[in-house]
C-alpha positions as CSV (number, residue, x, y, z in Angstrom):
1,X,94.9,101.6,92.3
2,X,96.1,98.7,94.1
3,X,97.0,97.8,97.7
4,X,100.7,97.8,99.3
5,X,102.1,95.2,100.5
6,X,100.2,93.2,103.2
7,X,97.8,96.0,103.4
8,X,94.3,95.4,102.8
9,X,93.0,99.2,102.4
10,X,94.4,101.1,99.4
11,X,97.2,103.3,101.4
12,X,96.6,106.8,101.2
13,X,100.0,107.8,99.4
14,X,98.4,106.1,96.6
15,X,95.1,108.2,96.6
16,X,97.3,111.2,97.4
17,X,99.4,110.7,94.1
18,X,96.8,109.6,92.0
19,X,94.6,112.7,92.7
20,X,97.2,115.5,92.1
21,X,98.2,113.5,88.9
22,X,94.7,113.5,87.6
23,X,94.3,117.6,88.8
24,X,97.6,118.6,87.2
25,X,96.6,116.8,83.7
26,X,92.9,118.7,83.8
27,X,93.7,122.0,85.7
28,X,97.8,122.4,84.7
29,X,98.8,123.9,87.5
30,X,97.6,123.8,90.9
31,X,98.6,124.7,94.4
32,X,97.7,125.5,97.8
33,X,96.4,121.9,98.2
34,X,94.3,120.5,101.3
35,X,94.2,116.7,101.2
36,X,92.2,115.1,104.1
37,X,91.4,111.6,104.5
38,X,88.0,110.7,106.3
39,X,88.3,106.9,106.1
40,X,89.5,103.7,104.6
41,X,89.7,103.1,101.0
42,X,88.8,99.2,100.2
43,X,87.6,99.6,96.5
44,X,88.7,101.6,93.2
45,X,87.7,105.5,93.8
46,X,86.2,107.9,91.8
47,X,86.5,111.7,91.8
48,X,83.1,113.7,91.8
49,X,83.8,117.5,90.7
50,X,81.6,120.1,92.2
51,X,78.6,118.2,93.4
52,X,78.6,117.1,97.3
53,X,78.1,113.7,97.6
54,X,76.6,112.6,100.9
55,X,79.2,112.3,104.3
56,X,79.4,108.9,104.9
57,X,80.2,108.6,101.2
58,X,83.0,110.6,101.3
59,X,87.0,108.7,101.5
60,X,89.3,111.9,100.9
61,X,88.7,115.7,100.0
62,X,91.1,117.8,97.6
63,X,91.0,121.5,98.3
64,X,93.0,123.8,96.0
65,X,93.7,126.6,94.3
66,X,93.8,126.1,90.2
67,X,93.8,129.7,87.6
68,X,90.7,129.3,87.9
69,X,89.9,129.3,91.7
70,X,89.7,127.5,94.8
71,X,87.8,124.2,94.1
72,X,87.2,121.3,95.7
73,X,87.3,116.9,94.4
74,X,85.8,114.4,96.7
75,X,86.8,110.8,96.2
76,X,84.2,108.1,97.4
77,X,84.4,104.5,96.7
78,X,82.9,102.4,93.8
79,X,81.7,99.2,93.4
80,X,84.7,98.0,91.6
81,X,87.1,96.0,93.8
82,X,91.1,96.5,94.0
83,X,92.5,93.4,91.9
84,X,96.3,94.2,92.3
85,X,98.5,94.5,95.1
86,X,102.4,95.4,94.8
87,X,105.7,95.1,96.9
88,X,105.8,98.3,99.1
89,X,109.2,98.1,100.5
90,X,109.0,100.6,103.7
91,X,111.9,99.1,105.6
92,X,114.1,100.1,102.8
93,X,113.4,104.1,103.9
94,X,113.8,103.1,107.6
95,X,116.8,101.7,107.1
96,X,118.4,105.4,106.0
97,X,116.6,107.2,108.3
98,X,118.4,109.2,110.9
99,X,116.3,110.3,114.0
100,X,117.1,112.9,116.6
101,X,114.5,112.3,119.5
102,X,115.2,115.7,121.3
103,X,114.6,117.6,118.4
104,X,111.9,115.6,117.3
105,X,112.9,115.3,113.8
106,X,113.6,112.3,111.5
107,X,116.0,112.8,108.4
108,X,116.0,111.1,105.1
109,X,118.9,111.5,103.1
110,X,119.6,111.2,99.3
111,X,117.3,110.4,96.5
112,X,115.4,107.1,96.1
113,X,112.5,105.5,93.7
114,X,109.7,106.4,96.4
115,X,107.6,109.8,95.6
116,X,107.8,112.5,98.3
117,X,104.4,111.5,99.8
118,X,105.2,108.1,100.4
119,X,108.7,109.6,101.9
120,X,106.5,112.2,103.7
121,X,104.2,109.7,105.1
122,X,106.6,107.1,105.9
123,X,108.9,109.0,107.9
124,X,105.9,110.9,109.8
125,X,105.2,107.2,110.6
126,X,108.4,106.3,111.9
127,X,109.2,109.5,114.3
128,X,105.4,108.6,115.5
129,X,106.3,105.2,116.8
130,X,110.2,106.4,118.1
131,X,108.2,109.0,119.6
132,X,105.3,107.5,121.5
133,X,106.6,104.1,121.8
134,X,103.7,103.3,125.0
135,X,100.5,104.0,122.6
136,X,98.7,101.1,121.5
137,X,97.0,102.0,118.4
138,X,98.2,102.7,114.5
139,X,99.2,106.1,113.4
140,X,97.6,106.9,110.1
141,X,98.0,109.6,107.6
142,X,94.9,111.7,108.0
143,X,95.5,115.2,106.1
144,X,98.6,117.0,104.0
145,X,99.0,120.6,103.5
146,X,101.6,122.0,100.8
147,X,101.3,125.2,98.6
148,X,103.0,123.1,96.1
149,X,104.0,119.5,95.1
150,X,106.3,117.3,93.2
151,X,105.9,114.2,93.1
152,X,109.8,112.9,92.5
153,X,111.6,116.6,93.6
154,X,115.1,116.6,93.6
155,X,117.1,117.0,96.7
156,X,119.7,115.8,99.5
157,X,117.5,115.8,102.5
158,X,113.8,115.4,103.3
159,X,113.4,116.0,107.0
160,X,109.9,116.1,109.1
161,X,110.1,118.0,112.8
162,X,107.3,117.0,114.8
163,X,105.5,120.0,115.6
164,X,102.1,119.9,117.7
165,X,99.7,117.7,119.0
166,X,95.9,117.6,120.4
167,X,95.5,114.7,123.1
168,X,97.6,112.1,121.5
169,X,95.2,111.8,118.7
170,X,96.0,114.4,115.8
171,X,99.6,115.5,115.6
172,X,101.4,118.2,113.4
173,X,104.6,117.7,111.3
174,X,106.3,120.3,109.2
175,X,107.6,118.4,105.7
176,X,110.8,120.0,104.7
177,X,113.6,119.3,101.6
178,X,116.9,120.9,102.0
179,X,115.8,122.5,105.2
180,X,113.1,124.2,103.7
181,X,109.6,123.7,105.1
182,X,107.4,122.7,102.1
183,X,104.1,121.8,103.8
184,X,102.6,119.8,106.7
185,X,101.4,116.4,107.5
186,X,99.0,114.9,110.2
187,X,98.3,111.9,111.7
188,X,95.9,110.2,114.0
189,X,96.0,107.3,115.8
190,X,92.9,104.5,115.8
């Protein structure tokens, strides 16, 4: 994996994708999936299957249902340093968003080259910022619930509707395509 544009942690879109790739080539088909995020990513990854490593080790957890059962992959760092970084054109997606601040929702419409967790995550960013615009911090992507994924789905409108939130510092979004809720992102602000 590599780092996004002038970022200098490897952004967790990237770790998102990557895992459920990887799961879906060893398990086939797996849903009801729990991705949370503990901290920053700086090097390459690695996934460790069934042992626990130790907590301050830990970058992300996967939690999900394969034929098989519900199982669990943590992904801790490695001593092996990100050596590529890529264009991550963001602005592009803000550019089509449309936001409705009294609904508390942001629309995206039409397809695009992005994969739905980088739309997903970017336009939980955006409402974020149109909707808190006196907190100083950055909102970060800390956990995403969906019973199922696609990466690239097909449709004519990903919306997210702000739902809930706990002190400012752990909000609730509901991720829907064509109006149909799909799963649920949270964010944090440091």
């Amino acid at each position: 994996m590599g780092y996004k544009g002038d970022r200098n942690y490897i952004h967790g879109s990237d770790i998102f994708n990557e895992t459920i790739s990887w799961l879906i080539l060893e398990k086939k088909d797996i849903r009801d999936i729990d991705f949370m995020f503990h901290r920053f990513a700086y090097s390459q990854l690695m996934a460790i299957v069934g042992s626990t490593p130790p907590k301050h080790e830990i970058v992300a957890t996967c939690t999900f249902t394969s034929s098989v059962a519900c199982e669990k992959v943590y992904l801790t760092e490695t001593i092996y340093p990100v050596i590529s970084r890529r264009p991550y054109p963001e602005d592009e997606m803000l550019k089509m968003m449309d936001f409705n601040l009294s609904e508390r929702r942001v629309l995206l419409h039409g397809e695009n080259s992005f994969s739905d967790i980088e739309q997903w995550v970017a336009l939980t960013k955006a409402l974020h910022y149109k909707l808190f615009p006196k907190l100083s911090g950055k909102w970060i992507f800390v956990r995403g619930r969906f019973p199922d994924y696609f990466s690239h789905s097909k449709c004519q409108e990903r919306s997210i509707i702000f739902v809930s939130e706990f002190n400012y510092k752990l909000t609730r979004c509901d991720a829907l395509r064509d109006g149909t809720k799909v799963g649920e992102i949270y964010f944090s602000i440091i």
